[in-house]
Backbone as a ProteinNet text record, in pm:
[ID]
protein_1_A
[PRIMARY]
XXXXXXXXXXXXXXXXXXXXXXXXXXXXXXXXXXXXXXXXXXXXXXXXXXXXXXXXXXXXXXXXXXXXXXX
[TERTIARY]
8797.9	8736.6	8844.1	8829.3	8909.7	8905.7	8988.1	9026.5	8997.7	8921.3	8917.6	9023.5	9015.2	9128.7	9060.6	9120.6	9087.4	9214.1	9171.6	9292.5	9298.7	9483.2	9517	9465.4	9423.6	9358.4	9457.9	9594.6	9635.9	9641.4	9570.3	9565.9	9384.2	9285.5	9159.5	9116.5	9051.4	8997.2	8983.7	8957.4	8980.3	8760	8743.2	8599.2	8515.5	8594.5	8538.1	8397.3	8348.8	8203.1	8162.7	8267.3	8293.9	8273.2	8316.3	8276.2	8093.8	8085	7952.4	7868.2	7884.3	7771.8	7820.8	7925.7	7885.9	7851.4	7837.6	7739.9	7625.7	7561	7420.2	7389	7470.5	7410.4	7443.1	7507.7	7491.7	7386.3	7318.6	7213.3	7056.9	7062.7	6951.6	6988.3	7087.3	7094.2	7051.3	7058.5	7008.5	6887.3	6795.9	6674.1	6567.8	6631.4	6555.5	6461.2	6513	6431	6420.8	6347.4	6224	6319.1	6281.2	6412.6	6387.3	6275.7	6312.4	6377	6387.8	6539.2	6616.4	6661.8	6767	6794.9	6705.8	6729.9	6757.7	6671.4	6728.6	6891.6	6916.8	7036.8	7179.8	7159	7209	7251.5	7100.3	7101.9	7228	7144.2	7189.6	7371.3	7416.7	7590.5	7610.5	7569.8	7686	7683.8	7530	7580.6	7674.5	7710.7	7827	7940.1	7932.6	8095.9	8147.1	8044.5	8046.8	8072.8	8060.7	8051.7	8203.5	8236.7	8335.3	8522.9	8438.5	8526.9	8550.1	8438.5	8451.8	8543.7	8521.1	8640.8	8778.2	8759.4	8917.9	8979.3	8949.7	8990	8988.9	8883.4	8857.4	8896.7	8989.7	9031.7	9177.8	9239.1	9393.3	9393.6	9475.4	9497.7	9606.2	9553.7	9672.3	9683.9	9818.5	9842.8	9782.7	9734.7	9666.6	9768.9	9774.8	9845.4	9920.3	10057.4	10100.6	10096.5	10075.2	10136.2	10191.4	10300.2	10361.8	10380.4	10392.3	10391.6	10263.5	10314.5	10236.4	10232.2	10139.7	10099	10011.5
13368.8	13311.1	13289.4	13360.4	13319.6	13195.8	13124.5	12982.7	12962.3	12890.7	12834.5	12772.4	12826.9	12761.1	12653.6	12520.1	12408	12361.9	12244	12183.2	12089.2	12050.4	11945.4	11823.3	11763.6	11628.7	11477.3	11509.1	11445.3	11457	11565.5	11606	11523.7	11492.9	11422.5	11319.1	11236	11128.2	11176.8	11066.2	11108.3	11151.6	11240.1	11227.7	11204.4	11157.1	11056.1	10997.8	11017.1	11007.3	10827.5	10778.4	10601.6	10541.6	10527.6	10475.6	10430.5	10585.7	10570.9	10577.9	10596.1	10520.4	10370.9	10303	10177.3	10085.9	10166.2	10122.1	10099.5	10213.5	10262.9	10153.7	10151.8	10055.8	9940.8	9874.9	9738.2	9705.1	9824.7	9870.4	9826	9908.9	9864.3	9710.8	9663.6	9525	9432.9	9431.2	9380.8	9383.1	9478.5	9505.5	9493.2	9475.1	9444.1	9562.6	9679.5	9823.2	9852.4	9885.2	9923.4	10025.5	10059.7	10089.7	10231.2	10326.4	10461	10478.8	10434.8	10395.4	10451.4	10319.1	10325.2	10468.3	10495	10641.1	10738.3	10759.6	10870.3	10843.4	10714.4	10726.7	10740.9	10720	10760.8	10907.7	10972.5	11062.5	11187.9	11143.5	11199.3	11180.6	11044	10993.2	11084.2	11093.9	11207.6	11339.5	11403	11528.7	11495.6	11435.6	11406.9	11389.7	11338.1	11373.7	11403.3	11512.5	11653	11766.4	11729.2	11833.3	11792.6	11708.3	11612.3	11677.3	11683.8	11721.4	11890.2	11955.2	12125.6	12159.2	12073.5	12120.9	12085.4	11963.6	11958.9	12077.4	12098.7	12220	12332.8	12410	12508.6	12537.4	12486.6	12469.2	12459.9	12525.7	12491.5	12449.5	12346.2	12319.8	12338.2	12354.9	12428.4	12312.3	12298.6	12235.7	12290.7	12165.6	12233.6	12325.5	12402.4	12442.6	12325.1	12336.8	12236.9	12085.1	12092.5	11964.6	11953.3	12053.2	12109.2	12237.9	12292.9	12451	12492.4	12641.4	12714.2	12819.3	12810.1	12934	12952.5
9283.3	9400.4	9506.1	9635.6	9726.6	9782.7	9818	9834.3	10026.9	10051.1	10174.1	10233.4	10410.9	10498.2	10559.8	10594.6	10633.1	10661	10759.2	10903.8	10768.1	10757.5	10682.9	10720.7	10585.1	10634.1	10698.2	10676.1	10791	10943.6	10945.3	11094.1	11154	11040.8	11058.3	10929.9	11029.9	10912.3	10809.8	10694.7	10549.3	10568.7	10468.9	10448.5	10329.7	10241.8	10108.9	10128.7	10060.3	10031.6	10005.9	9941.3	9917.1	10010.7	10149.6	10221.2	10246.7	10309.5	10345.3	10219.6	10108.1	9981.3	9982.8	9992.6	10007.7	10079.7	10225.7	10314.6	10310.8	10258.4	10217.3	10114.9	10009	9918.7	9954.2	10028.6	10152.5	10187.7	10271.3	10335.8	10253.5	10093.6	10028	9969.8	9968.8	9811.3	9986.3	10108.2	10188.5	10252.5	10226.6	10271.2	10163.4	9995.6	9910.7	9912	9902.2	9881.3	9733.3	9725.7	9613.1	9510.5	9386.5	9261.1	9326.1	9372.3	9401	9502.8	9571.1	9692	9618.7	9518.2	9462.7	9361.2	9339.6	9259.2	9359.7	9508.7	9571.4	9627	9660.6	9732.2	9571.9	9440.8	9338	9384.3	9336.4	9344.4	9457.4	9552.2	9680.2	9705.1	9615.5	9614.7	9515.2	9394.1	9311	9389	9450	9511.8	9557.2	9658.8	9780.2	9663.2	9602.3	9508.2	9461.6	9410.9	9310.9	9452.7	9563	9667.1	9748.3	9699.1	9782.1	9666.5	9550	9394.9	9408.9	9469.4	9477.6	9566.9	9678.8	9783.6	9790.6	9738.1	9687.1	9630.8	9545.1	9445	9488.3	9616.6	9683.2	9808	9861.8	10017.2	9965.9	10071.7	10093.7	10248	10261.6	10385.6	10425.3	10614.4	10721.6	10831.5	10879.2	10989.6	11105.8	11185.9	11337.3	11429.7	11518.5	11565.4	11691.1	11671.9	11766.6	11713.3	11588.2	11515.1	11357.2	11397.8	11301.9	11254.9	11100.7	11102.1	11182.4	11212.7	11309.5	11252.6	11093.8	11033.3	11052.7
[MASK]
+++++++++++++++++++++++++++++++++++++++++++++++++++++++++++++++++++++++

């Protein structure tokens, strides 16, 4: 499998999936939403970290041009 190019992530915010699931679940333990809530937004957080786990592994990252190497 050829490996994906992507801008090093010190060059942009981090995009971890943690954040915004523990917003979300902020979101329901405050609105007192109903248990299938709680199963779709489950649900819907491991995609995001199983999708969050692929790219790690599948991307190499490159410096932007002009903030640093200029490969």
């Amino acid at each position: 499998m050829k490996k994906q190019t992507k801008i090093k992530s010190s060059s942009l915010p981090t995009r971890s999936p943690v954040a915004t699931s523990l917003l979300f679940w902020l979101l329901l333990e405050h609105t007192h939403a109903p248990e299938w809530a709680y199963g779709v937004f489950w649900t819907l957080t491991a995609i995001l970290v199983a999708a969050f786990i692929v790219s790690f592994f599948t991307e190499v990252e490159r410096d932007v041009p002009g903030f640093g190497d200029r490969s």
